[in-house]
Short mmCIF file of the C-alpha atoms (twelve columns), coordinates in Angstrom:
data_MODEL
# 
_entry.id   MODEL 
# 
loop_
_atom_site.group_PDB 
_atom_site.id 
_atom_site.type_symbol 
_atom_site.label_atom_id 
_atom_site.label_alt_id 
_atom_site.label_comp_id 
_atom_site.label_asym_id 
_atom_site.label_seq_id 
_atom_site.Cartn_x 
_atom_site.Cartn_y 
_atom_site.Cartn_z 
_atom_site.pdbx_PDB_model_num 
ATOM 1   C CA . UNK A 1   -32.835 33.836  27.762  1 
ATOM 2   C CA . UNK A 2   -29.480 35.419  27.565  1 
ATOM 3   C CA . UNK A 3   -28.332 33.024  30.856  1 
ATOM 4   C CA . UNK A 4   -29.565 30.070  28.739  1 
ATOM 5   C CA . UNK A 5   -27.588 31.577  25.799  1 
ATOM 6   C CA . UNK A 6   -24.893 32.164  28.171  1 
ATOM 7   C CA . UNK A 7   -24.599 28.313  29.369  1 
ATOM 8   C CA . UNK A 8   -25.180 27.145  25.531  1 
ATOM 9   C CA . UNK A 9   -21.992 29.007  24.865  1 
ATOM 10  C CA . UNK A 10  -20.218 27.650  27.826  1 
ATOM 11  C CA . UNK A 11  -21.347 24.037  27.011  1 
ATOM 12  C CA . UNK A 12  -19.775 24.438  23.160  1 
ATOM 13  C CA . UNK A 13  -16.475 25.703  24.102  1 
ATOM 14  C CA . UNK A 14  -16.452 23.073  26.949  1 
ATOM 15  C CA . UNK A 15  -17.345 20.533  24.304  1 
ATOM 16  C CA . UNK A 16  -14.846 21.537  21.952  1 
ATOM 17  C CA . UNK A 17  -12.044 22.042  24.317  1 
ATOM 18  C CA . UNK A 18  -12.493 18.333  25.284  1 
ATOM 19  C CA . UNK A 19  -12.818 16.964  21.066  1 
ATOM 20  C CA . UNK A 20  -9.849  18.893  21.039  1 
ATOM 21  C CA . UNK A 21  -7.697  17.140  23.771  1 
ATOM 22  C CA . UNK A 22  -8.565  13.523  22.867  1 
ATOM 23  C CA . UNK A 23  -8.142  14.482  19.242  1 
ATOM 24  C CA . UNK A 24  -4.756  15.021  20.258  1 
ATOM 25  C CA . UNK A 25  -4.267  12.481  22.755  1 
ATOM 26  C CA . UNK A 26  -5.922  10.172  20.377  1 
ATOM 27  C CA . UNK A 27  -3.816  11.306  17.029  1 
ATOM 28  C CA . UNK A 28  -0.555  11.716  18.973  1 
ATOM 29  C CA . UNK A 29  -0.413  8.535   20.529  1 
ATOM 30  C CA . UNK A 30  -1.430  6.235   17.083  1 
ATOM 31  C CA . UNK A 31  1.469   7.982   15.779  1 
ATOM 32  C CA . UNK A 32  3.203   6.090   18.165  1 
ATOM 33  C CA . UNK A 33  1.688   2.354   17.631  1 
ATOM 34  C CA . UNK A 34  3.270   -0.427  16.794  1 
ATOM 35  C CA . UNK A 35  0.214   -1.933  15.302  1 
ATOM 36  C CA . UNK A 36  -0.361  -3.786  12.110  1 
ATOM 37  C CA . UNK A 37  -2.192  -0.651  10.822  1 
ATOM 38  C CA . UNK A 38  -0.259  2.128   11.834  1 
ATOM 39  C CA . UNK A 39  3.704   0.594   12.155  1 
ATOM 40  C CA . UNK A 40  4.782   0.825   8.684   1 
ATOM 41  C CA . UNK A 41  3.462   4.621   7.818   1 
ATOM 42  C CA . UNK A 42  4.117   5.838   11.599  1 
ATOM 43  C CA . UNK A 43  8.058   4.596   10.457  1 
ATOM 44  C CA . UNK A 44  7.744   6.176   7.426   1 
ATOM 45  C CA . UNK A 45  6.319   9.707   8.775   1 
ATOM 46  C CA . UNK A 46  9.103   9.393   11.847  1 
ATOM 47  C CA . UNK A 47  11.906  9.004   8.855   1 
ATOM 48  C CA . UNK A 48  13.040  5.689   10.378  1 
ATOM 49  C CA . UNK A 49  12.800  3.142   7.090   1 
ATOM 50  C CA . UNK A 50  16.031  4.635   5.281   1 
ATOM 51  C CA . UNK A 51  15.879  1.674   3.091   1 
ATOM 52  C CA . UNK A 52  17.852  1.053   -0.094  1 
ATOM 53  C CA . UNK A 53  15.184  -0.524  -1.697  1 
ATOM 54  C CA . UNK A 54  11.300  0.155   -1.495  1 
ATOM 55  C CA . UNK A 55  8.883   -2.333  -2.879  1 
ATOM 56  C CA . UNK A 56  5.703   -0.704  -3.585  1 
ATOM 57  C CA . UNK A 57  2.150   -2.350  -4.584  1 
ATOM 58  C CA . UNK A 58  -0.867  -3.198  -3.597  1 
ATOM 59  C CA . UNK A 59  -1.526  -7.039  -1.593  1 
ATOM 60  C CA . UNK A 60  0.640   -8.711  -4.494  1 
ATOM 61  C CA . UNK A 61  3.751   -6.497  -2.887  1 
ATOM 62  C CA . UNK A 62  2.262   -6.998  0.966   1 
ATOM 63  C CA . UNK A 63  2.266   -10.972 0.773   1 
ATOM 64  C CA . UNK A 64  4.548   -11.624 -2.196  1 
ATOM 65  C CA . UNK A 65  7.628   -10.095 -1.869  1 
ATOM 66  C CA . UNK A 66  10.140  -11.136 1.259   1 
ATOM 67  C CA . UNK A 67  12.599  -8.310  2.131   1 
ATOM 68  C CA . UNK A 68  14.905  -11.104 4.122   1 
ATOM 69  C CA . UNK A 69  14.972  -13.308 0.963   1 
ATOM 70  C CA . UNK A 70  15.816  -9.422  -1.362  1 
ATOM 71  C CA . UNK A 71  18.558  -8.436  1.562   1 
ATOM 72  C CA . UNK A 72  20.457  -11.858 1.591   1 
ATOM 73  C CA . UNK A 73  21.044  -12.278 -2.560  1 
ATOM 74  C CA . UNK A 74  21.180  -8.624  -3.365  1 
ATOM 75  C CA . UNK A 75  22.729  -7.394  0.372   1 
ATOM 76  C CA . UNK A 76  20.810  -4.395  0.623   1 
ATOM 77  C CA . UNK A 77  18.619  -3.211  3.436   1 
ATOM 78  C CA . UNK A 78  14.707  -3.643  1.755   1 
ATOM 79  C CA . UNK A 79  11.290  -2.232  2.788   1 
ATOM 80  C CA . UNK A 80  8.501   -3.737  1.691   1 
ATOM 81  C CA . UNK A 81  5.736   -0.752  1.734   1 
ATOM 82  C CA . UNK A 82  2.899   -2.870  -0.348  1 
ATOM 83  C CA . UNK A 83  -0.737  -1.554  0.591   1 
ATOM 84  C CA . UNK A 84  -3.562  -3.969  1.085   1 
ATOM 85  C CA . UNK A 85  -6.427  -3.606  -1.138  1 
ATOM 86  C CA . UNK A 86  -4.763  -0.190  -2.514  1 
ATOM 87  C CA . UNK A 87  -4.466  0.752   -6.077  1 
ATOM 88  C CA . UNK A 88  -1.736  3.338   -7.116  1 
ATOM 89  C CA . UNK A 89  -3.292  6.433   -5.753  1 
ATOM 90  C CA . UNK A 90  -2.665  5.582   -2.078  1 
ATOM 91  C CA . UNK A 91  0.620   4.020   -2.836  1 
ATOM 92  C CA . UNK A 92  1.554   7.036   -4.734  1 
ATOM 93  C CA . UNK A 93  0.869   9.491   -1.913  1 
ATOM 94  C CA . UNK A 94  2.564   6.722   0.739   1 
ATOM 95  C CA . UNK A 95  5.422   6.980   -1.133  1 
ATOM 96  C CA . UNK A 96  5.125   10.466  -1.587  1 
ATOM 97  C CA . UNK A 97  5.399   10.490  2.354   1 
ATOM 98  C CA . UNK A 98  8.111   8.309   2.549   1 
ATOM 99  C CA . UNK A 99  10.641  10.880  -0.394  1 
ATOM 100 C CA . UNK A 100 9.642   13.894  2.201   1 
ATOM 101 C CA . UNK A 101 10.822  12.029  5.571   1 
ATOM 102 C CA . UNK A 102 13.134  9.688   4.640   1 
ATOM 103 C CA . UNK A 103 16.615  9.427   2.387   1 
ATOM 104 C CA . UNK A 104 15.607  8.321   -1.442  1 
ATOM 105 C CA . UNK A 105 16.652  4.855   -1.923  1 
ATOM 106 C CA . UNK A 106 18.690  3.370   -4.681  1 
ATOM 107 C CA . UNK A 107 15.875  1.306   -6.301  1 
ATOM 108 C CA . UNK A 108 12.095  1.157   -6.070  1 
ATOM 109 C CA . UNK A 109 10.095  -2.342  -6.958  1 
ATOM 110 C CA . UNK A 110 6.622   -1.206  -8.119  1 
ATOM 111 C CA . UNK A 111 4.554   -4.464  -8.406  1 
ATOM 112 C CA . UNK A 112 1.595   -3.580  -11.059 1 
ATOM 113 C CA . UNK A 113 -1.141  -5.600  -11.932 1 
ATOM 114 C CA . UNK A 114 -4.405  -6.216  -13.674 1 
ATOM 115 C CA . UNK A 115 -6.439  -3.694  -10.731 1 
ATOM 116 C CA . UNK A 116 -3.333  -1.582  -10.304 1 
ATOM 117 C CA . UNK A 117 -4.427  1.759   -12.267 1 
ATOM 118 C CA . UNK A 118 -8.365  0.965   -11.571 1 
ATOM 119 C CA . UNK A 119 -10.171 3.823   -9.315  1 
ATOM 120 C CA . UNK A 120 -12.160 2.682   -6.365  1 
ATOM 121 C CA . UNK A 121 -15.097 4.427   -4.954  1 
ATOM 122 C CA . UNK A 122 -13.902 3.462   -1.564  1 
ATOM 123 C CA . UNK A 123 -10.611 3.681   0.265   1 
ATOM 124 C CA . UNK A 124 -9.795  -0.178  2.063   1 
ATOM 125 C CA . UNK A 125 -8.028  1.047   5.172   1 
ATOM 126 C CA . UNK A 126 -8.615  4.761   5.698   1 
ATOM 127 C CA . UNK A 127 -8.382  4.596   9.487   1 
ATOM 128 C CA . UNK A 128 -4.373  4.335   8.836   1 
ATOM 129 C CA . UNK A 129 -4.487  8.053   7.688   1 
ATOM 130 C CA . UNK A 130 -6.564  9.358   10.261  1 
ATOM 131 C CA . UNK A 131 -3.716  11.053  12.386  1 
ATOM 132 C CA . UNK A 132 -2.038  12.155  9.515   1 
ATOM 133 C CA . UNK A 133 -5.160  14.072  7.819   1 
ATOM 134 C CA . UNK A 134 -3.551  17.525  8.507   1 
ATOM 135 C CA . UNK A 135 0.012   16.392  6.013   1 
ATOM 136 C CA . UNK A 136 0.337   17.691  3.037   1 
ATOM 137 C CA . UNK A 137 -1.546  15.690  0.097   1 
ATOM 138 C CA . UNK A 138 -3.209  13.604  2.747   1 
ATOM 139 C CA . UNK A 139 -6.610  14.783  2.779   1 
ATOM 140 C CA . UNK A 140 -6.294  15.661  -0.882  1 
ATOM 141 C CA . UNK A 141 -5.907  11.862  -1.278  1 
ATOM 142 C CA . UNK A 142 -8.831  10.936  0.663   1 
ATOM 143 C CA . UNK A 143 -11.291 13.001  -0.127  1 
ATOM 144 C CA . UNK A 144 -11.509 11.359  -3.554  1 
ATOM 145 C CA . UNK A 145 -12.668 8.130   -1.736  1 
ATOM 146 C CA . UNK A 146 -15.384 7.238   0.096   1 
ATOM 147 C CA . UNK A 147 -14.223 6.591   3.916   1 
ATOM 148 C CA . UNK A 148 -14.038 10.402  5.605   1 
ATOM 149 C CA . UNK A 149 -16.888 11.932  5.622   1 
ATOM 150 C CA . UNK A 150 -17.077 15.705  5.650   1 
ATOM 151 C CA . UNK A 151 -17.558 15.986  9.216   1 
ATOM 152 C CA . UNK A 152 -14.992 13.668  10.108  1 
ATOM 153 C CA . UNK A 153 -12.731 16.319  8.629   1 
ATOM 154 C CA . UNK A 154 -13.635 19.315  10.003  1 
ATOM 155 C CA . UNK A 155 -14.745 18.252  13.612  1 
ATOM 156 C CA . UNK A 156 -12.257 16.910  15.813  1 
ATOM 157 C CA . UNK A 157 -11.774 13.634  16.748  1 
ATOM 158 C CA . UNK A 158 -15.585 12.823  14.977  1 
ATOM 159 C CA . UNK A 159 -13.535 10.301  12.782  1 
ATOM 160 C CA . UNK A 160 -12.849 8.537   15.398  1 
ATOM 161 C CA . UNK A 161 -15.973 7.827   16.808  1 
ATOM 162 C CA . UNK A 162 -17.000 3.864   16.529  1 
ATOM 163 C CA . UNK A 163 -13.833 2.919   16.695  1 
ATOM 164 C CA . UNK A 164 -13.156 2.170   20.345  1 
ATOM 165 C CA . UNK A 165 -9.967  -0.009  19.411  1 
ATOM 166 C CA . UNK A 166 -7.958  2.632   18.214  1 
ATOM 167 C CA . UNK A 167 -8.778  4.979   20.946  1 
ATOM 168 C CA . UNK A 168 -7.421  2.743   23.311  1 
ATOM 169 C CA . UNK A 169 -4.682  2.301   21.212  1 
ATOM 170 C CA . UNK A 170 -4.081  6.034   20.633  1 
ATOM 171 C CA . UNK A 171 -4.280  6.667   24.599  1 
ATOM 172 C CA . UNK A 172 -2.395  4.172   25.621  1 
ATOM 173 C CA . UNK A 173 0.534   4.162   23.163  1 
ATOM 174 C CA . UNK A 174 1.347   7.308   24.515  1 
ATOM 175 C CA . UNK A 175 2.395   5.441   27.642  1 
ATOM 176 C CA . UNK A 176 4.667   3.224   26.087  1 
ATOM 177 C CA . UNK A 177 1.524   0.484   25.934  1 
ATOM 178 C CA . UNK A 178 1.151   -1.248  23.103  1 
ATOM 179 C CA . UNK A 179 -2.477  -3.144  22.959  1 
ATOM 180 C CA . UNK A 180 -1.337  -4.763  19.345  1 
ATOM 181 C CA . UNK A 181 2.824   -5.373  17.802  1 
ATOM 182 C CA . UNK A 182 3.006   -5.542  14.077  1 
ATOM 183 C CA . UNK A 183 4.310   -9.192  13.447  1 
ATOM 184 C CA . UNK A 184 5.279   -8.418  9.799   1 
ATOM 185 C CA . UNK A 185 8.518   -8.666  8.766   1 
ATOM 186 C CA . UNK A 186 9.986   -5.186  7.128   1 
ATOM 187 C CA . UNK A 187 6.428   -4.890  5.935   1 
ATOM 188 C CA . UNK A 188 6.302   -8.637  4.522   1 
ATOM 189 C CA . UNK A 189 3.118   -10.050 5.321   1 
ATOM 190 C CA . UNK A 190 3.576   -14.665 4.498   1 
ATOM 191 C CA . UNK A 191 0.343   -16.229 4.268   1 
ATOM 192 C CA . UNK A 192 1.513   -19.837 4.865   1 
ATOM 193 C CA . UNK A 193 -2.336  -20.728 3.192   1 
ATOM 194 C CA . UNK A 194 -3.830  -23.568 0.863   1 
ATOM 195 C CA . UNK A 195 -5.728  -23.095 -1.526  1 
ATOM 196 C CA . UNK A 196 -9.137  -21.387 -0.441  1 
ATOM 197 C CA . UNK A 197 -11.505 -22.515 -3.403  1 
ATOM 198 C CA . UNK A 198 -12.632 -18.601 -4.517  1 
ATOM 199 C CA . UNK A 199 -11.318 -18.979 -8.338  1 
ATOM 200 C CA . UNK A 200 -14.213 -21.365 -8.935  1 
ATOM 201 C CA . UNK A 201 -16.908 -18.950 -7.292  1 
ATOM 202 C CA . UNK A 202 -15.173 -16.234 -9.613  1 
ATOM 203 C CA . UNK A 203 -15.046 -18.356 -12.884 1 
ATOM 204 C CA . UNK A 204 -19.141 -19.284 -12.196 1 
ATOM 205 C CA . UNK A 205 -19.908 -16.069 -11.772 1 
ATOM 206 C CA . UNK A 206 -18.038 -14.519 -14.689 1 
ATOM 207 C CA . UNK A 207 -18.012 -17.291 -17.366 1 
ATOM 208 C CA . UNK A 208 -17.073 -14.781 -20.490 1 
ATOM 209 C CA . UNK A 209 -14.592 -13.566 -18.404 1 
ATOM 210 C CA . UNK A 210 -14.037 -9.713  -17.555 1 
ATOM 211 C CA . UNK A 211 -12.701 -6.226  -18.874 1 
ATOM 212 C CA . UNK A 212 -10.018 -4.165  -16.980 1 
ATOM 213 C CA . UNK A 213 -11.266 -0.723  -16.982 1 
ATOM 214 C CA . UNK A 214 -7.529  1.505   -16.082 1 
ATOM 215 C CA . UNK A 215 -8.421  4.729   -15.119 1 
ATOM 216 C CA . UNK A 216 -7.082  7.982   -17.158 1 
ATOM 217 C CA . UNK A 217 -6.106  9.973   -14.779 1 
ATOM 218 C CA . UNK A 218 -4.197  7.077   -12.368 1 
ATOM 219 C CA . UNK A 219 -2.673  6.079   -15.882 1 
ATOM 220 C CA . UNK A 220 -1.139  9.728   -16.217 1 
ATOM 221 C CA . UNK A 221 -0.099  9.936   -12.661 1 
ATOM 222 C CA . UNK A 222 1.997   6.672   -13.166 1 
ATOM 223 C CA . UNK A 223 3.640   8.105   -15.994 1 
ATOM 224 C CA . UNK A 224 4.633   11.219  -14.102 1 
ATOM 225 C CA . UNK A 225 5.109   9.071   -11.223 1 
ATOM 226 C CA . UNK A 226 7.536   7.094   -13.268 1 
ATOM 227 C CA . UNK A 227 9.212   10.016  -15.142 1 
ATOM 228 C CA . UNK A 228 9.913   11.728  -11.514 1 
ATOM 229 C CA . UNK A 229 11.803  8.456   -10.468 1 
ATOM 230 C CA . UNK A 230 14.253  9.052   -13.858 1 
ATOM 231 C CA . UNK A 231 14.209  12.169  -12.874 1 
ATOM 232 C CA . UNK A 232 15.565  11.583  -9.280  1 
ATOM 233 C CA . UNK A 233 18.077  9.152   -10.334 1 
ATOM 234 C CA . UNK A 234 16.230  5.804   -8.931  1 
ATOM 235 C CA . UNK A 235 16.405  2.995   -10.005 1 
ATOM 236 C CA . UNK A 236 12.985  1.480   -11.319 1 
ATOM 237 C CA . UNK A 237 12.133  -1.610  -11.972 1 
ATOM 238 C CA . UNK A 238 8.186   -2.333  -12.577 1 
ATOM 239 C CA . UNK A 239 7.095   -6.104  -12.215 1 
ATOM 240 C CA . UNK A 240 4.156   -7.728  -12.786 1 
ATOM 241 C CA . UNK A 241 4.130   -10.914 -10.483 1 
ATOM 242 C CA . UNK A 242 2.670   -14.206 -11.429 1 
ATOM 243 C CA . UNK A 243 -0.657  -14.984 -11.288 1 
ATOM 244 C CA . UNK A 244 -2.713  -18.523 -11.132 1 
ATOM 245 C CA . UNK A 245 -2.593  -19.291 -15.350 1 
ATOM 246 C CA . UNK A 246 -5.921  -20.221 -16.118 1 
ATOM 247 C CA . UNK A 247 -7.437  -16.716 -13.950 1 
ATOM 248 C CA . UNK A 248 -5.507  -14.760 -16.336 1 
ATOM 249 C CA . UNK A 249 -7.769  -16.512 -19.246 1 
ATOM 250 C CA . UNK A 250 -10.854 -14.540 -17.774 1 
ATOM 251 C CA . UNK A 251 -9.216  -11.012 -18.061 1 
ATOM 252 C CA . UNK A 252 -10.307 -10.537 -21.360 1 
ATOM 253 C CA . UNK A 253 -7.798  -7.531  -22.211 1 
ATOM 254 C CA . UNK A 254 -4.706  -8.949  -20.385 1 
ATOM 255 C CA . UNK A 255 -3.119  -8.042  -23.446 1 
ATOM 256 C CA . UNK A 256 -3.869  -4.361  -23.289 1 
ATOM 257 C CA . UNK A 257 -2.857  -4.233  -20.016 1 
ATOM 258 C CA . UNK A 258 0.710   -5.780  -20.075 1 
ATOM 259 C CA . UNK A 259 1.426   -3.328  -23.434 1 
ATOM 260 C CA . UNK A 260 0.842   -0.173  -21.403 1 
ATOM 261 C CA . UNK A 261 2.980   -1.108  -18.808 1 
ATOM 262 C CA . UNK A 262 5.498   -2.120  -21.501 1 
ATOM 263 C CA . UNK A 263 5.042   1.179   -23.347 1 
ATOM 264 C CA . UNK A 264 5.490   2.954   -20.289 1 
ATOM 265 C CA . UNK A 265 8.906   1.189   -19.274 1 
ATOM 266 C CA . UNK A 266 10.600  1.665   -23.025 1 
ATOM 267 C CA . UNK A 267 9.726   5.575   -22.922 1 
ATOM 268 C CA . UNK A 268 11.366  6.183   -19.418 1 
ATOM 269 C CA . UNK A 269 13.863  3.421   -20.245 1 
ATOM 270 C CA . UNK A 270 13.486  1.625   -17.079 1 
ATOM 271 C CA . UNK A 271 13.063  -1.969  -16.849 1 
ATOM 272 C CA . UNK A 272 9.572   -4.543  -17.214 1 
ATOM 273 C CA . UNK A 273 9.815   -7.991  -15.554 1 
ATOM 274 C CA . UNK A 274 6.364   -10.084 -16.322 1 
ATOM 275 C CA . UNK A 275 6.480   -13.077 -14.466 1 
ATOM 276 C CA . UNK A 276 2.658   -13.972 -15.583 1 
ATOM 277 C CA . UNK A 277 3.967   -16.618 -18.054 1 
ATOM 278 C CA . UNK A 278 6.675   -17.899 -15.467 1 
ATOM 279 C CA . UNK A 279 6.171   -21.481 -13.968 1 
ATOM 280 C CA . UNK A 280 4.857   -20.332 -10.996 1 
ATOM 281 C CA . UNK A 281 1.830   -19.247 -12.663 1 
ATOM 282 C CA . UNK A 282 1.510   -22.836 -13.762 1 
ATOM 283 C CA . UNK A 283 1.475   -24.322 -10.006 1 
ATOM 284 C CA . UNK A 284 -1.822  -24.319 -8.322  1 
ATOM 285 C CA . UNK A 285 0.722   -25.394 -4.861  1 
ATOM 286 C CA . UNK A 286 2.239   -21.653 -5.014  1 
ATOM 287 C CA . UNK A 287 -1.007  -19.984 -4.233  1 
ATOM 288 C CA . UNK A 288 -3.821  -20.138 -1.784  1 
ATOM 289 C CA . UNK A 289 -6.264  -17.763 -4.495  1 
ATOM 290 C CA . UNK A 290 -5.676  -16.929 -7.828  1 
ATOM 291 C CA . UNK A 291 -4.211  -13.578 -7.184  1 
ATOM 292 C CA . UNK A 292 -2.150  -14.655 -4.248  1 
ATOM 293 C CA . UNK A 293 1.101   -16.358 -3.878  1 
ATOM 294 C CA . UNK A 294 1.545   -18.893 -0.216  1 
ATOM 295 C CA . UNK A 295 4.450   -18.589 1.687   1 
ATOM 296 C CA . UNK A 296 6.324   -21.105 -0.331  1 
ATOM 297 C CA . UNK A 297 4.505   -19.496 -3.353  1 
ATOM 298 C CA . UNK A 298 5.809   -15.982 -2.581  1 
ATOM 299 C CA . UNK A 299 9.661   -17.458 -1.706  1 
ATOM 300 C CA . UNK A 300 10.289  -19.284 -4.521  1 
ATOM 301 C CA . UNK A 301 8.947   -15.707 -6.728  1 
ATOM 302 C CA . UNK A 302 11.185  -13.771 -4.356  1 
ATOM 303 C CA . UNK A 303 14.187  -15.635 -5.056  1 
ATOM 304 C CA . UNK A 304 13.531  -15.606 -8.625  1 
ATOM 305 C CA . UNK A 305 13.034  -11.721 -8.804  1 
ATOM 306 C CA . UNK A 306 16.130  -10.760 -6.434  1 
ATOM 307 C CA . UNK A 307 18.444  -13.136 -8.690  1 
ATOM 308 C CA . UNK A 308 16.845  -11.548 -11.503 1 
ATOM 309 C CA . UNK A 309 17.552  -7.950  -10.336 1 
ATOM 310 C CA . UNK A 310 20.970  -9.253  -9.675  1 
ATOM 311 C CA . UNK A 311 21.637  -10.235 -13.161 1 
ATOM 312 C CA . UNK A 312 21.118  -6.584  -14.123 1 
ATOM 313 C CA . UNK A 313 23.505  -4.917  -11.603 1 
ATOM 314 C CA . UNK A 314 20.929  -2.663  -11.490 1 
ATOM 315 C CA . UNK A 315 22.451  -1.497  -7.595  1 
ATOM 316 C CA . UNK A 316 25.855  -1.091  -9.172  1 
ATOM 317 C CA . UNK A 317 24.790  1.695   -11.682 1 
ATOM 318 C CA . UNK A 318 24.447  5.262   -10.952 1 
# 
């Protein structure tokens, strides 16, 4: 009995020893990756972005809003830091990340939207925190989605498991190997797409339309977030960025929606641009869904927005 306790024993620390090592191996080298799901927040973490301007948001920042087209009218260096399939509470602790490891910059675009301040039981993406679970206000971020579960944060490497991809990517970027390079540009994502036919599946299946449900609590963090922006002298300038016209028909409290983020911009005196009545929004060419400006879509917005911003001298004021 006690030998068999004896090699139990033996066998645990052995076992741990090695979840350990490739925790490490694993977590250090996706640190490192260039990938599409690691490059942005591994630059951000590393304190390599140092951009003047940060655009913020969920996929209507990611494929919407072109750095090169913001650095050439307004010539400043721009990041775009937009979060697929994220509403505010990821984007608020990613930029939460970038203020600790990285110079503030002069002005932040926060793209908001119709699903911005909604809560979602599950976090799209988690995997891209996975290294980073020991920061500060990481887990505390995660663990109010489903994605980790609890043993995935308190056994090593466990989260991995499943995910045989980024294991090899982990292990091998730590030789300089890179299985996957992040083709985005400064965080840009184009999406040179036609129209994909999902509005119509959308409008059947909600005829009367739908109700935005914003959530408290992400509505009170915005305001902080917003009033800690003031505070830090940056420059803040919320937009919300056209949508496909006859979507915004079915969103039966658009109206609600816009007025918060109005009220919220005249009591930290910062600026509102709503682009949902622009022309764009008429133009069925400048998206490929409803939610989602093209390429050509997204360029003609981005020119519009940067020559807006311009107008302001916004960058000129301290």
């Amino acid at each position: 009995m006690k030998k068999f306790i004896t090699t139990v024993i033996v066998f645990g620390i052995i076992s741990l020893i090695t979840l350990y090592t490739l925790d490490y191996l694993v977590s250090t080298g996706l640190r490192k990756s260039k990938s599409d799901t690691y490059n942005t927040i591994n630059k951000i973490v590393d304190g390599t972005l140092n951009a003047d301007i940060i655009i913020n948001g969920s996929s209507k920042a990611l494929v919407q809003v072109s750095p090169k087209i913001l650095d050439t009218i307004l010539n400043q260096n721009s990041y775009n830091l937009g979060m697929d399939g994220n509403e505010f509470i990821p984007q608020l602790l990613q930029y939460e990340l970038y203020k600790k490891y990285n110079p503030k910059p002069k002005l932040i675009i926060q793209i908001v939207g119709n699903d911005f301040l909604q809560k979602k039981e599950e976090l799209i993406g988690y995997m891209r925190f996975a290294p980073y679970l020991k920061l500060n206000g990481v887990s505390a971020m995660t663990e109010q989605y489903k994605g980790f579960s609890f043993i995935d944060y308190h056994l090593p490497f466990y989260r991995y498991s499943g995910y045989f991809g980024l294991i090899m990517d982990g292990l091998l970027s730590n030789f300089g190997i890179h299985r996957q390079i992040d083709l985005k540009y400064k965080g840009y994502q184009e999406k040179d797409y036609i129209w994909d036919n999902s509005f119509d599946k959308f409008k059947a299946s909600n005829p009367n339309g739908i109700q935005i449900k914003m959530n408290n609590s992400s509505k009170e963090k915005f305001n902080q977030y917003i009033e800690s922006l003031v505070q830090d002298n940056i420059h803040i300038i919320m937009v919300y960025p056209p949508t496909y016209l006859p979507s915004q028909d079915l969103i039966r409290n658009k109206k609600e929606v816009i007025n918060f983020y109005k009220a919220v911009a005249k009591n930290n005196n910062v600026l509102f641009l709503d682009y949902s009545s622009n022309f764009i929004s008429n133009e069925k060419k400048y998206f490929y869904n409803s939610q989602h400006l093209n390429k050509n879509g997204a360029e003609r917005f981005t020119k519009l927005l940067a020559e807006d911003i311009k107008s302001t001298d916004i960058l000129n004021k301290k």
